[in-house]
C-alpha positions as CSV (number, residue, x, y, z in Angstrom):
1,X,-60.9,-20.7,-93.4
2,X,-60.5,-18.3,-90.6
3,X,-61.2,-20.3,-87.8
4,X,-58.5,-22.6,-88.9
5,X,-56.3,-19.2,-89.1
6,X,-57.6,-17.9,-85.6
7,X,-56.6,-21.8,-84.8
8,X,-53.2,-21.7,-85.9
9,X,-52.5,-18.5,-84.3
10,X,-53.5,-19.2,-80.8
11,X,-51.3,-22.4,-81.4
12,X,-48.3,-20.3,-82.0
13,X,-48.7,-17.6,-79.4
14,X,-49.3,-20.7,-76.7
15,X,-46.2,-22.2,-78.0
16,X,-44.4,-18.6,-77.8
17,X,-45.3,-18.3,-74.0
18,X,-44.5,-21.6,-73.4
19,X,-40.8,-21.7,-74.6
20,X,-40.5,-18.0,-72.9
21,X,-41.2,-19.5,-69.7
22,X,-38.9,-22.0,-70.0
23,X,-36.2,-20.0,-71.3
24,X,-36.6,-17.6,-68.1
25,X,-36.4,-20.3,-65.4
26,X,-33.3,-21.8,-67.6
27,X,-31.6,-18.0,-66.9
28,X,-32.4,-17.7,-63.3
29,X,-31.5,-20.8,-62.3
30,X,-28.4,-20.3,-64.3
31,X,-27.5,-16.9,-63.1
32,X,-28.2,-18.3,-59.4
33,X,-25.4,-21.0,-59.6
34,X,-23.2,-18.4,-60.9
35,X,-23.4,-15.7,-58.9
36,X,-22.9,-17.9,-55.5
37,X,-20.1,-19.5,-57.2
38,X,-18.3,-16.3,-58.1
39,X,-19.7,-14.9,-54.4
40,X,-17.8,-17.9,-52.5
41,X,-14.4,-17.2,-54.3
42,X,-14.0,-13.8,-53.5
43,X,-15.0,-14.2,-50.0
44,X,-12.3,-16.7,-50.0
45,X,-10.1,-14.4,-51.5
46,X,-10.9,-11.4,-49.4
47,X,-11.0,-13.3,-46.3
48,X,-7.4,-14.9,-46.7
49,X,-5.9,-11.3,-47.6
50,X,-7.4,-9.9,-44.6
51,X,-6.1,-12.6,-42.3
52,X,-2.1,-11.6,-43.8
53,X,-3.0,-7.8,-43.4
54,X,-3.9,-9.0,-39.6
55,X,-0.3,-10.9,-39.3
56,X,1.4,-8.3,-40.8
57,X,2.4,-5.2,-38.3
58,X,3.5,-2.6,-41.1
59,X,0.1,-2.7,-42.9
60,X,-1.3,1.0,-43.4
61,X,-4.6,1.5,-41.5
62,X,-6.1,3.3,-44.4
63,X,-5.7,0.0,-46.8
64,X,-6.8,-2.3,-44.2
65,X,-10.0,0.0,-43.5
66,X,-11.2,0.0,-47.5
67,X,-10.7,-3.8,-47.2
68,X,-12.7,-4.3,-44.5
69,X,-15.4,-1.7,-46.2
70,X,-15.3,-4.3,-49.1
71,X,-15.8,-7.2,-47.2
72,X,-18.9,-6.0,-46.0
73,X,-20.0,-4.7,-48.9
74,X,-19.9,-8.1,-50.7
75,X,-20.9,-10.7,-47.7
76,X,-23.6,-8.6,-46.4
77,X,-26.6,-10.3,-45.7
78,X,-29.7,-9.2,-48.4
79,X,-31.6,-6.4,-46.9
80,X,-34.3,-3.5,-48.1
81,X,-33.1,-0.1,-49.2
82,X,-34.3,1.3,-46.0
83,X,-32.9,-1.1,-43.6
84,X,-29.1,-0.5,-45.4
85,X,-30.0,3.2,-45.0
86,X,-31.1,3.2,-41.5
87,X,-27.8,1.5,-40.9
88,X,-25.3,3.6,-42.9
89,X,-27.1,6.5,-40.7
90,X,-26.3,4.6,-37.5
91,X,-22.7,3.7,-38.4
92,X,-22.0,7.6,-39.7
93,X,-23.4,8.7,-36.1
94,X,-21.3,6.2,-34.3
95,X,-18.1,7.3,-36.2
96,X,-18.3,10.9,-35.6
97,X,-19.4,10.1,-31.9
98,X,-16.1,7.5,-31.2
99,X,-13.0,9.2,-29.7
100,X,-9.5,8.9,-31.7
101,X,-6.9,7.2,-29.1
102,X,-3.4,7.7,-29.4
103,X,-1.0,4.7,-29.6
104,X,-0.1,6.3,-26.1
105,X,-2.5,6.0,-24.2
106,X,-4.4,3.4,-25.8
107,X,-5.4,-0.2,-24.0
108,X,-2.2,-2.3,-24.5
109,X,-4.2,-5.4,-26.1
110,X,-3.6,-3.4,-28.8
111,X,-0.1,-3.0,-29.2
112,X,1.6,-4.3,-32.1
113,X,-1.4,-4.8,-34.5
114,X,-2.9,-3.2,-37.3
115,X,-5.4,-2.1,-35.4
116,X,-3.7,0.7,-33.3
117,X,-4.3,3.1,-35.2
118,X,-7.3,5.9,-33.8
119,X,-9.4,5.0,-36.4
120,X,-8.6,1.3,-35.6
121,X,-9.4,1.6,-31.6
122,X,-12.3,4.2,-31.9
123,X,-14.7,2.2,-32.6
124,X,-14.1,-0.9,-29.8
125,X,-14.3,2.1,-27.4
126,X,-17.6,3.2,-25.4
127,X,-18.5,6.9,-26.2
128,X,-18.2,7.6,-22.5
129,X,-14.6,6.7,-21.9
130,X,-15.1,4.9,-18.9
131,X,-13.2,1.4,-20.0
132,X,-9.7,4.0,-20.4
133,X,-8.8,4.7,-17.0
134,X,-5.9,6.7,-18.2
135,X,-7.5,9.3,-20.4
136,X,-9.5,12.7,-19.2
137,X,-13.0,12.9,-20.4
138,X,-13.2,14.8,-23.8
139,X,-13.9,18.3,-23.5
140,X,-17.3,19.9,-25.2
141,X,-15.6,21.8,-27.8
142,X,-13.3,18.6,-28.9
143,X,-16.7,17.0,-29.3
144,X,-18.3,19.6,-31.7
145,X,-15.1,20.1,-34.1
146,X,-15.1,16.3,-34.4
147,X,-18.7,16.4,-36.5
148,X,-16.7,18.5,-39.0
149,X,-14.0,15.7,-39.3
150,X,-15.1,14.0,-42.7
151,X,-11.7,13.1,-43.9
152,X,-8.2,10.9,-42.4
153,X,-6.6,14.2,-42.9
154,X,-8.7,16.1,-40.7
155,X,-8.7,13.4,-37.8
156,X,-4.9,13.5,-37.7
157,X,-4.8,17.2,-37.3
158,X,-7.2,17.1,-35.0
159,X,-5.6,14.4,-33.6
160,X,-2.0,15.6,-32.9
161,X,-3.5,18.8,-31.4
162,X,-5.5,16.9,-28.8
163,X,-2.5,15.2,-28.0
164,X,0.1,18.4,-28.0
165,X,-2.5,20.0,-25.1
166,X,-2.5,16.5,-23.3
167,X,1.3,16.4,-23.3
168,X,1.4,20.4,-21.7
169,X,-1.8,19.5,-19.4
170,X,0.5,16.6,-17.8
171,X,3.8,18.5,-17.2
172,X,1.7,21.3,-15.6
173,X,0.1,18.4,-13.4
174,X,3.4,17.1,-12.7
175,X,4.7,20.5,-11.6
176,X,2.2,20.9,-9.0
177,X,2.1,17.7,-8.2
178,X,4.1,18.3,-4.6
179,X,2.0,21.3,-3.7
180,X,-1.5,19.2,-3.8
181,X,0.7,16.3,-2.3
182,X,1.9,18.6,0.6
183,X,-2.3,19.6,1.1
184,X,-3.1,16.4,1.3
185,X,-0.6,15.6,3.3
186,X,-1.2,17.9,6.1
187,X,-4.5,16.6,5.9
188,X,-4.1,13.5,6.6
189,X,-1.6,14.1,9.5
190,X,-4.2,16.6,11.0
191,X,-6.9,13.3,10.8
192,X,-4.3,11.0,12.5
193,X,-3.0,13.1,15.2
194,X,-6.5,13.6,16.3
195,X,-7.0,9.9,16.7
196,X,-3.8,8.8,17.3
197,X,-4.1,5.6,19.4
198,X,-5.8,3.8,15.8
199,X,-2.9,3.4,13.4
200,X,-2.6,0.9,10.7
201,X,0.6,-0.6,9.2
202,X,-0.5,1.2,5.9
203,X,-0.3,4.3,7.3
204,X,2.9,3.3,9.6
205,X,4.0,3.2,5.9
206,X,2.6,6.6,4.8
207,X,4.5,8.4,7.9
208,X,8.1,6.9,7.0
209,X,7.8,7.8,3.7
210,X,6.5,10.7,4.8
211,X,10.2,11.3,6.5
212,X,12.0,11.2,3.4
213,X,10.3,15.0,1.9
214,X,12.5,17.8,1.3
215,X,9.6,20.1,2.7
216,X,10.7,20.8,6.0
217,X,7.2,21.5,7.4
218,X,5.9,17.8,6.3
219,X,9.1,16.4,8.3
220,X,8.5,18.2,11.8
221,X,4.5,17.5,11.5
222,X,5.2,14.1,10.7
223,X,7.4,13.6,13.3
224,X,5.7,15.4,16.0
225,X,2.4,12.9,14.6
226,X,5.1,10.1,15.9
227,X,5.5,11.3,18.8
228,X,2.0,11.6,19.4
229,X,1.1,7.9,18.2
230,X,4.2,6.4,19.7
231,X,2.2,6.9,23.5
232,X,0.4,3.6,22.9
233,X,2.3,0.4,23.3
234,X,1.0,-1.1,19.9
235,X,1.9,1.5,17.7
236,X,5.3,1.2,19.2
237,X,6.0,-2.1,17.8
238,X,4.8,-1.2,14.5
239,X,7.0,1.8,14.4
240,X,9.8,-0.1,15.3
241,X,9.0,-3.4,12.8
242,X,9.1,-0.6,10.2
243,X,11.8,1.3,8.8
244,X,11.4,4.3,11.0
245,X,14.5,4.0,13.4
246,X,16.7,4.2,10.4
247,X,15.0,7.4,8.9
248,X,15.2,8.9,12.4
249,X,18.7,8.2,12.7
250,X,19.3,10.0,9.4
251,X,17.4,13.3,10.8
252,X,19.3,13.4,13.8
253,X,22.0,14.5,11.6
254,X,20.2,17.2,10.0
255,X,21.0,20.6,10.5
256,X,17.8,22.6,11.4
257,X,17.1,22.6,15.1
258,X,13.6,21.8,14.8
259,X,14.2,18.6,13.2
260,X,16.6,17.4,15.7
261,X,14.1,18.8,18.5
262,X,11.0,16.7,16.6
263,X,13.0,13.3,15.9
264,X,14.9,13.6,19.5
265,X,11.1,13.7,21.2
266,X,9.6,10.8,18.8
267,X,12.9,8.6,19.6
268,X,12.2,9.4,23.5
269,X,8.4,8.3,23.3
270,X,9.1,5.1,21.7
271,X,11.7,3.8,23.5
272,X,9.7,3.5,26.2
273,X,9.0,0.2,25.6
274,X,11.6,-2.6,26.5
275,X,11.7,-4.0,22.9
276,X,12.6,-0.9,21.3
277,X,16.3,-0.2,23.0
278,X,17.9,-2.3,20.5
279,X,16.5,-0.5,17.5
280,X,18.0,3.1,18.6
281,X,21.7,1.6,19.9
282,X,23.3,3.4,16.5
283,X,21.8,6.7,17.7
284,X,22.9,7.2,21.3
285,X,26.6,8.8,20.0
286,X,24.3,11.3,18.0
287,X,21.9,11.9,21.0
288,X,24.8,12.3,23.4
289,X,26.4,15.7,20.6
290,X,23.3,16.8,20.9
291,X,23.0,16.6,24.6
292,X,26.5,18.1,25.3
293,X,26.6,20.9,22.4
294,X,23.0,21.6,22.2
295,X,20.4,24.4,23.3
296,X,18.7,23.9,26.5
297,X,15.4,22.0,24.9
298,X,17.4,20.2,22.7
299,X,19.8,19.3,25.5
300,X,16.7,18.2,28.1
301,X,15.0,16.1,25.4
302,X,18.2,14.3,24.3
303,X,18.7,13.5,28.1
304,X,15.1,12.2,28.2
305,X,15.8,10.0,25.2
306,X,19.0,8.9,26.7
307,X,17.4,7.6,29.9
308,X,15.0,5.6,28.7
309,X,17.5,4.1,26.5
310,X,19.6,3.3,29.4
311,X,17.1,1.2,31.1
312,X,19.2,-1.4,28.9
313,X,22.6,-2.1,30.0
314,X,23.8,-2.7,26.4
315,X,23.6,1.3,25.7
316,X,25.9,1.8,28.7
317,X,28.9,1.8,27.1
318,X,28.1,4.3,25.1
319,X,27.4,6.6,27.5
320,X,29.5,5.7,30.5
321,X,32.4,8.1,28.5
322,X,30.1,11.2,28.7
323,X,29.5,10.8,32.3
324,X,31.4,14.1,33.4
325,X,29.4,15.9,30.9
326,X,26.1,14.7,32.4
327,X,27.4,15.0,36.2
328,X,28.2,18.5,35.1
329,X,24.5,19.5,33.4
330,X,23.0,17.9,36.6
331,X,25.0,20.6,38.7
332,X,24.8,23.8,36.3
333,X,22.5,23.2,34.3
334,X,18.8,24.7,34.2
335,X,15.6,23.2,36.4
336,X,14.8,20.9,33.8
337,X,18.1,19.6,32.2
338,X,19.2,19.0,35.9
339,X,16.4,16.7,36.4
340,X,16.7,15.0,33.0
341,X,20.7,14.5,33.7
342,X,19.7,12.8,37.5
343,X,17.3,10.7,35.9
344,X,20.2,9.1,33.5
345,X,22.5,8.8,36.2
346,X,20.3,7.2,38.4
347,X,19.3,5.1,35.3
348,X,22.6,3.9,35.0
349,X,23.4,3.4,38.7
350,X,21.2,0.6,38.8
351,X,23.7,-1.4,36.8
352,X,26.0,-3.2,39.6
353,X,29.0,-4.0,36.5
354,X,29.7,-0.6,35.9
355,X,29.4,1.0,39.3
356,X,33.2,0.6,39.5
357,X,33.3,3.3,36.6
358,X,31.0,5.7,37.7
359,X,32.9,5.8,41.3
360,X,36.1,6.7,38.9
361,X,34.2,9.3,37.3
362,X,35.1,12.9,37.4
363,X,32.6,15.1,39.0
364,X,32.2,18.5,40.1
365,X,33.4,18.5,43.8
366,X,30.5,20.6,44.5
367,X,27.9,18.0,43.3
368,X,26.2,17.6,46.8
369,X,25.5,21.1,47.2
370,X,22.2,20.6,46.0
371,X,21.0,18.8,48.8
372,X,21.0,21.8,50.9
373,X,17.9,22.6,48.4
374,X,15.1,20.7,50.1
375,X,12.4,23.0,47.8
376,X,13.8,20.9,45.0
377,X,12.0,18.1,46.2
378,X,12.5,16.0,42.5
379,X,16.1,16.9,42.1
380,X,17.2,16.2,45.4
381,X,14.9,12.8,45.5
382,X,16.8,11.1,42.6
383,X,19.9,12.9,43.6
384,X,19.8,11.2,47.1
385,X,18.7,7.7,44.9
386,X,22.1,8.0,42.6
387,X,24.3,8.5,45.9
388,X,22.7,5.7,47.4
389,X,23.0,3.4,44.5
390,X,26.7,4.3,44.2
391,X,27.9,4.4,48.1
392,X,26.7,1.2,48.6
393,X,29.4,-0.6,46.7
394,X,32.1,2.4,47.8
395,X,33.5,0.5,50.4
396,X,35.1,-1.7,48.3
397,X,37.1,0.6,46.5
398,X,40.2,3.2,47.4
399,X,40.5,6.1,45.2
400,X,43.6,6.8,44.0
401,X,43.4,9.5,41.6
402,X,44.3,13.1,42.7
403,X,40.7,14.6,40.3
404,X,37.7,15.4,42.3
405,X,36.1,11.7,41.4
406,X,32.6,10.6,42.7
407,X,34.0,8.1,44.7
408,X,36.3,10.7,46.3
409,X,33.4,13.1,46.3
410,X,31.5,10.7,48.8
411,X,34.7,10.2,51.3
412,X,35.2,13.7,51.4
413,X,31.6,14.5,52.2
414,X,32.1,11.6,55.2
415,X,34.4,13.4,56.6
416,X,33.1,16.6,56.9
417,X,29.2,18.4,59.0
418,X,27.3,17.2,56.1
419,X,25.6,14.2,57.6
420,X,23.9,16.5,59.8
421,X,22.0,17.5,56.4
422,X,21.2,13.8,55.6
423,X,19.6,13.6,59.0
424,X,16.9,16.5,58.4
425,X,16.3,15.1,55.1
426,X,16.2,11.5,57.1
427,X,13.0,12.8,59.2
428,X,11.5,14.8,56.1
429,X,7.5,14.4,56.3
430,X,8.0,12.6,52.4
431,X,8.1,8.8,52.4
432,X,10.7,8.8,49.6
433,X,13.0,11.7,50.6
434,X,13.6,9.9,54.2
435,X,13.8,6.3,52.6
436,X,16.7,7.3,50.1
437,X,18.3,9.6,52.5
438,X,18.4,6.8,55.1
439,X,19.8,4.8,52.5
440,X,22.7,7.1,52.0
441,X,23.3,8.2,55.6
442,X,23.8,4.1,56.0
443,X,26.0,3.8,52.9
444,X,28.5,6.5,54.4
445,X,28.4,4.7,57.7
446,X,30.3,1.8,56.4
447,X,32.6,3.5,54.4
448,X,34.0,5.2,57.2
């Protein structure tokens, strides 16, 4: 009788075990098929409302960060309890490390999207900064407050005091902006005048911008850097492709004398070169004022311009009605500004179609005195060359007038002892003296 018992309990306790197994592998594989379903229809869910939140521009940052929190709350992949700790850990360091970017100054991929916010772009930037080219490097301090910053609220306030010292950092930049400018500047003139024979059209560029500075300094050193550059044929051309004759032209109108002194010398070194006259034809009325009414540099360097723009005949007519004033500074004026004045009237001698003219120009009747100055070997050289130029087509025209003219100049000093001057000269021990004194002494021949 109780082994049958012990029989029918062991029956009863294997049939327990038996449906409890069952009835656990029923429930897991129940509660599997469940909790993917319900798993798959929120992703949906929370997918598709973060896709509107993305189309929509108005969306509140805050809202679309607790979404986002969400999402990767539900759809992350199963891990241990360490591994999720490790990486809450890593993501807290990360946050307080990232850098808060105003809409300002921020990349402008992100511009109209939810995501410009500074919580939004801190954490696609690198700790270092280097992908923002137009933000400063964080300072140390900026760095320690931000480990405090556990809330939105703090962020912001820290936020719009970072960017109230940005804004007054920049307008202090900006104010001293042209004095580092000006530094520089004067650097970079000191390098170029040293090798001035090497310019590029970049820096060509540099120097005619240079001309439009209010700093008066940066002007004449930038000019006077022309002037040194302009003595090699191939900056010349690239002076003269560029806008630089019309910013000279401009300063010759200025009124500080060392401006016009520095733009008068940089026109007279590049127009040396042929191609050149026609760029400066504007500025020979302006050159000639400043010849006529100017001080004695002034006036000698305006005459140097002038004649090298007269070795083209177009820029006679321009000065052919100031010949009296030059005849005049190449009688009474100084050393120099007598030399300066021959040169243009030998300069424009050479041109036979207005020969005519200069013959009816008034002169001072005492003009030839200076060949009675045989120590002035220069003067008296490209006097005698002007004479002989002119007297050479004098026989072909009778003065008329009753004004001490050039042509009437050379009849009178036919008449008179003055040959006898020509003569010495003729035998002078200097090739060139003799040659353009013989020249003369044969011009007045004919004539009488």
């Amino acid at each position: 009788m109780a082994s049958e018992d012990r029989f029918f309990v062991e029956k009863i306790a294997f049939c327990s075990v038996l449906c409890a197994g069952f009835a656990y592998a029923g429930y897991s594989i129940v509660t599997k098929i469940c909790f993917k379903e319900t798993k798959k229809k929120d992703s949906k869910f929370s997918q598709a409302n973060l896709m509107k939140l993305l189309k929509t521009e108005a969306t509140q940052t805050e809202e679309l960060m607790k979404i986002r929190s969400m999402i990767d709350d539900r759809c992350i992949s199963p891990k241990s309890v360490r591994e999720r700790v490790n990486d809450l850990n890593l993501s807290e360091r990360l946050r307080k490390n990232s850098i808060p970017v105003s809409p300002e100054v921020k990349p402008h991929s992100f511009h109209g999207s939810p995501w410009s916010s500074p919580l939004g772009c801190a954490k696609y930037l690198s700790v270092s900064c280097e992908n923002i080219s137009t933000r400063q490097c964080p300072s140390p301090d900026f760095k320690e407050k931000s480990k405090f910053a556990t809330s939105q609220g703090t962020l912001e306030v820290e936020l719009q005091s970072k960017l109230s010292k940005l804004k007054l950092s920049e307008s202090i930049s900006q104010q001293m902006l042209p004095f580092q400018e000006d530094v520089i500047t004067l650097k970079t003139l000191s390098n170029l005048q040293k090798t001035p024979e090497k310019m590029t059209t970049f820096e060509v560029k540099n120097l005619v911008h240079l001309l439009q500075s209010v700093n008066e300094e940066i002007v004449v050193k930038t000019l006077y850097t022309i002037s040194n550059c302009a003595a090699f044929t191939a900056n010349q051309e690239l002076l003269c492709d560029s806008e630089c004759p019309k910013y000279l032209r401009e300063l010759l109108l200025n009124h500080s004398e060392p401006i016009k002194i520095a733009v008068t010398q940089a026109i007279s070194n590049i127009s040396v070169i042929d191609g050149s006259h026609r760029y400066f034809q504007s500025h020979i009325p302006i050159i000639l004022t400043n010849a006529i009414n100017g001080r004695e540099l002034l006036k000698s360097l305006s005459l140097s311009a002038l004649s090298n723009l007269a070795l083209d005949s177009a820029s006679h007519k321009y000065i052919l009605k100031h010949v009296h004033h030059i005849s005049l500074m190449a009688r009474n004026g100084t050393t120099v500004v007598q030399l300066q004045a021959l040169r243009l009237l030998v300069n424009l001698s050479c041109n036979k179609d207005i020969i005519p003219l200069l013959l009816m120009s008034e002169v001072p009747s005492d003009m030839l005195d200076m060949l009675r100055k045989p120590h002035e070997r220069e003067l008296v050289l490209r006097l005698l060359t002007f004479l002989a130029n002119i007297a050479t087509f004098a026989t072909h025209f009778v003065d008329g007038s009753s004004k001490p003219t050039l042509l009437s100049v050379l009849y009178h000093f036919n008449k008179t002892t003055e040959l006898s001057d020509l003569a010495i000269l003729i035998n002078d021990q200097d090739e060139d003296l003799s040659f353009q004194a013989k020249r003369l002494h044969d011009a007045l021949l004919r004539i009488s």
